[in-house]
N, C-alpha and C positions, 0 to 999 in steps of 0.2 A: 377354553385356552386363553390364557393372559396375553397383554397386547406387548408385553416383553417376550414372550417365547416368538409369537407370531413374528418378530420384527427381527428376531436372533441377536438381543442385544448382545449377549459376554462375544461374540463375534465379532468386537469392534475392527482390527484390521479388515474386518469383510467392507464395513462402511468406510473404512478412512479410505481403499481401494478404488471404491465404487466414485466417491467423491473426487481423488485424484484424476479419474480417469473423465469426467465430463468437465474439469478444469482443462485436460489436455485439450481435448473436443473444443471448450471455448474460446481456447488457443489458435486454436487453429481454424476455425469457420470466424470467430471473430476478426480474425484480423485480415479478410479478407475485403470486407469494405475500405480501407486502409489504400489496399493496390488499388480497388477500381477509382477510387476518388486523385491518388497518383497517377494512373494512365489513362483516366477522361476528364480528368480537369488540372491538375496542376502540370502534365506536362506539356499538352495541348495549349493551355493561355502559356508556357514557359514563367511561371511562377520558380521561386524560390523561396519553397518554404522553410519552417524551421527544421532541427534536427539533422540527426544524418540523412532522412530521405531531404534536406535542402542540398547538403553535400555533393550528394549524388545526381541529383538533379543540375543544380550549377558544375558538374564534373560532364554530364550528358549532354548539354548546351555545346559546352566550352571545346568538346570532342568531337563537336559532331562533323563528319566530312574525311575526319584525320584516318579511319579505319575502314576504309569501303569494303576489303576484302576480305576482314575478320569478323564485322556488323553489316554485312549486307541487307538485315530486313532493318536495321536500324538508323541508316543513313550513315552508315559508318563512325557513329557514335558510338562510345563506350555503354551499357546497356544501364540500366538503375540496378535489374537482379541483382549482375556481376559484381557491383562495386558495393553494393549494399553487402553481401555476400563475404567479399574481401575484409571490408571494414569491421564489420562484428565479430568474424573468426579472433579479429584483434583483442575487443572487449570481449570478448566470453572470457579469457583470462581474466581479465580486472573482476566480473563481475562473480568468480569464483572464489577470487582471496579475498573479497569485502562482503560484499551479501550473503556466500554461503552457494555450494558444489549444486544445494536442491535449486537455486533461485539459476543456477548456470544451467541446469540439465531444461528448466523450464524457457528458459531463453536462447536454446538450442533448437527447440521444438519451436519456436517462435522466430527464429530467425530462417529456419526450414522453411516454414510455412509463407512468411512474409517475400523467401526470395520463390517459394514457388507460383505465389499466385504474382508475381511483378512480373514470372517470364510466363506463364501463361495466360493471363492479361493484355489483350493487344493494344497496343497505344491509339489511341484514337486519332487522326490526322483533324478533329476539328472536336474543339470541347464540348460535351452533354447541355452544357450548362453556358450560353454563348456571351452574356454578360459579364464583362471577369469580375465584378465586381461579387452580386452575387455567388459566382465561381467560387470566389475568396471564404465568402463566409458559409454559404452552406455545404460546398465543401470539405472547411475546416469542421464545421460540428459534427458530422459523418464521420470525417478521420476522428474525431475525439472522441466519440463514443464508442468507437470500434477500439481505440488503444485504452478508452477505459475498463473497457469489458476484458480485455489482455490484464491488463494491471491488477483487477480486482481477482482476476485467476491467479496470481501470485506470478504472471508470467513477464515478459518482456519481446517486445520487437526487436532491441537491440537499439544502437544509437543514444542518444543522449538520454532517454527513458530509463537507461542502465544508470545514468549518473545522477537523476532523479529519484531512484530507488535508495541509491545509495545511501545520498546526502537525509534521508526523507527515514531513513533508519536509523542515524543518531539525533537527528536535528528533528525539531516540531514545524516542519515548514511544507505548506503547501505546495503537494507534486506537482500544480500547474504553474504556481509561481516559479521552481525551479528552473522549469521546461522552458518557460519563457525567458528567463535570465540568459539559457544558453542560448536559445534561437535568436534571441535580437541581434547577435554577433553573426551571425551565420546570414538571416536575412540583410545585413548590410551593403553582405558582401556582392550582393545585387548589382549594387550600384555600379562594381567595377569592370560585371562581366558583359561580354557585348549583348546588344539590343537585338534581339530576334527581330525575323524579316515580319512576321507579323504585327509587330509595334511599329516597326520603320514605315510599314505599308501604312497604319494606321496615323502615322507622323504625315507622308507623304500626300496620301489623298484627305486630309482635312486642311484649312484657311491655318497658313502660314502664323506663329505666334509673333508677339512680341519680342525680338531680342535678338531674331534672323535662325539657321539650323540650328547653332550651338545651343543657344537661349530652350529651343523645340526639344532638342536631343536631351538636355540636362532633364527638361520637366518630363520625358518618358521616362529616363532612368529613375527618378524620382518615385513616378506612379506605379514602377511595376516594385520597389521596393514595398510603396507601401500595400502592394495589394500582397505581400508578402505576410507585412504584419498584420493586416485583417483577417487573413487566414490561418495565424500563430493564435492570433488573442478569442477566433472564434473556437478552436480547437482545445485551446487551454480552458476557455468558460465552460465547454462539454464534459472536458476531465472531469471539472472538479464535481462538477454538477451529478455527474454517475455515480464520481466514488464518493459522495455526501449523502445519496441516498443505499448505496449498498451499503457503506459501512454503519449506518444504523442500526440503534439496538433496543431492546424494551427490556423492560421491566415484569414479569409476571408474579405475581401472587395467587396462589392458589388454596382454596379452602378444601378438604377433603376429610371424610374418615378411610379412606385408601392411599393418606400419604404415603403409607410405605412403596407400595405399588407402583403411585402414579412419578418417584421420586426417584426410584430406580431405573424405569422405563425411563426417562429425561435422560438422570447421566451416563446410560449406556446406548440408548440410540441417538439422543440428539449431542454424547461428545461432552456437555455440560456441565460446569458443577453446580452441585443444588443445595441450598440450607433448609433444612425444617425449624423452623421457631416455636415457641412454646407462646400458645393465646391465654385466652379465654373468653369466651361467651357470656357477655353483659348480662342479657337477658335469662338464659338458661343457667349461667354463672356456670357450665362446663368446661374442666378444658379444651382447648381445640390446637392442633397442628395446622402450621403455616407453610407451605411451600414457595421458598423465595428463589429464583432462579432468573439469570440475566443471558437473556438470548441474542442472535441477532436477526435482525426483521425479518429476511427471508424465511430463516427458520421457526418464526413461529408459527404457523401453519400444522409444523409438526406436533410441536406441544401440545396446542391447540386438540390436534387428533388424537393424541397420546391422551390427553384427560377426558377426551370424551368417550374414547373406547374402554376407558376404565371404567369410570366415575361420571356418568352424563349428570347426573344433579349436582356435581361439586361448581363451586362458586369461584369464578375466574376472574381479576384485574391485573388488567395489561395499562402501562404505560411507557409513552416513550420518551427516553432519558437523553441529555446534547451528549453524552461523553462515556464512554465506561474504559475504564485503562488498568493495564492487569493482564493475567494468564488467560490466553486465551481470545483475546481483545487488543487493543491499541498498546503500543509499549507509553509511560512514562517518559517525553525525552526532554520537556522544560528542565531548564536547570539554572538556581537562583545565581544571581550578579556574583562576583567573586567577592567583593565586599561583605556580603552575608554569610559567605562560607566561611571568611578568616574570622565572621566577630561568633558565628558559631562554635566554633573550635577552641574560641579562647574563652569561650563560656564554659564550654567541657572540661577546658583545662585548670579552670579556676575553682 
């Protein structure tokens, strides 16, 4: 039996299924490091980080005492689930009429997930991680790899990641740079909100600074901003870093006398498309078929098995390519200076 029957290729909605369904799954187990890194370290040192979980976090501070009888396990603070919750319901709109209804249903299931593990997630009365400094940064990589692993599922946490998606689907610009563009605003906003008793404590029992309270109190509001942006820019360096290796892709060449076979099997299980080229064989001076076919890294493995369940003597090179852009792959979004389009046109016209 052929390794295309065995695999059920002409089946493809069986695999496009199968795949949707362990993107949801990544959706939602991935973004569960997200909340624990939010309720045992960034709300414990009272951080404000970027995004809308900084929002909400500076929204949980800024509450906290005003609701005793509605938030009782939370000091009568407005809770992070609820407002996280609140706030996305907003952008699932937007992120319907621009991205596309698939990239909303996936950020539905992500926004579910995200408020479900915040309120089952108990807030830690004293952070994991006691140094905030530290705090800041290995925190933020944990948040980023966890919202990278969301991203690369096609999904969303919701929050400014929605407006990163967005911009990142006409524009050729790096989702970590966007992310960070928005949160520098957000983390600022640090500065204005009051000082948790835990920094005050930390003002109070260390040697008096130069400049008397104010001079003290300025330089805390200072440092908790910037342990803001340590945790923005470690979490942004993560993004980019997951999705620079997942979006990877190769190259395969493949020698065979079962092109037909091993070419079919490709673009019905692994989704592909495939070119056969016409050789020939120097030495033998026969012709020979070429199987050209551009994957992405995760999935070569499969090829991989695909030609050897066929064809184990056929002759394979793999290499890995910076870029592949096209159906199937990266959109195209550079787009030349306007200058060059107007002398283009009046070249066509002349």
């Amino acid at each position: 039996m052929r390794y295309s029957q065995l695999v059920n290729p002409h089946n493809t909605p069986q695999v496009s299924r199968a795949r949707t369904v362990f993107e949801y799954l990544v959706i939602i187990i991935g973004i569960a490091p997200m909340a624990l890194m939010v309720n045992w370290v960034l709300l414990p040192h009272a951080f404000v980080g970027g995004g809308l979980t900084g929002i909400c976090s500076a929204i949980y501070y800024v509450t906290g005492g005003l609701f005793p009888s509605l938030f009782p396990e939370y000091g009568g603070a407005v809770p992070v689930w609820l407002t996280t919750f609140v706030f996305n319901a907003i952008l699932l709109l937007i992120a319907g009429l621009t991205v596309g209804w698939r990239f909303t249903i996936r950020t539905m299931v992500g926004v579910a997930a995200i408020t479900f593990w915040y309120r089952v997630i108990p807030i830690l009365p004293e952070p994991i991680i006691e140094d905030p400094w530290l705090g800041a940064i290995i925190g933020g990589f944990v948040f980023g790899l966890s919202l990278g692993c969301v991203l690369a599922a096609n999904g969303s946490s919701g929050g400014t990641d929605i407006v990163a998606m967005i911009v990142n689907h006409y524009h050729n610009i790096s989702l970590g740079n966007i992310m960070l563009a928005c949160d520098i605003l957000i983390i600022a906003s640090a500065f204005f909100l009051p000082l948790p008793e835990s920094m005050l404590q930390e003002y109070t029992h260390s040697s008096p600074l130069q400049g008397g309270i104010e001079g003290g109190l300025l330089f805390l509001k200072i440092k908790r901003v910037l342990y803001g942006v340590a945790m923005t820019i470690s979490y942004t360096v993560a993004v980019d870093w997951l999705m620079a290796r997942i979006n990877r892709s190769v190259h395969f060449l493949i020698y065979s006398s079962k092109y037909e076979e091993i070419a079919t099997a490709i673009n019905t299980t692994v989704n592909r498309g495939v070119t056969v080229l016409d050789g020939t064989g120097w030495y033998s001076k026969k012709p020979v078929k070429v199987i050209s076919v551009l994957v992405r890294k995760p999935e070569s493995s499969l090829v991989f098995s695909i030609v050897h369940s066929i064809d184990p003597e056929a002759l394979v090179s793999i290499a890995e390519v910076s870029g592949v852009f096209g159906s199937g792959f990266d959109k195209i979004k550079a787009k030349p200076p306007r200058g060059q389009i107007e002398s283009f046109q009046a070249l066509k016209r002349g």
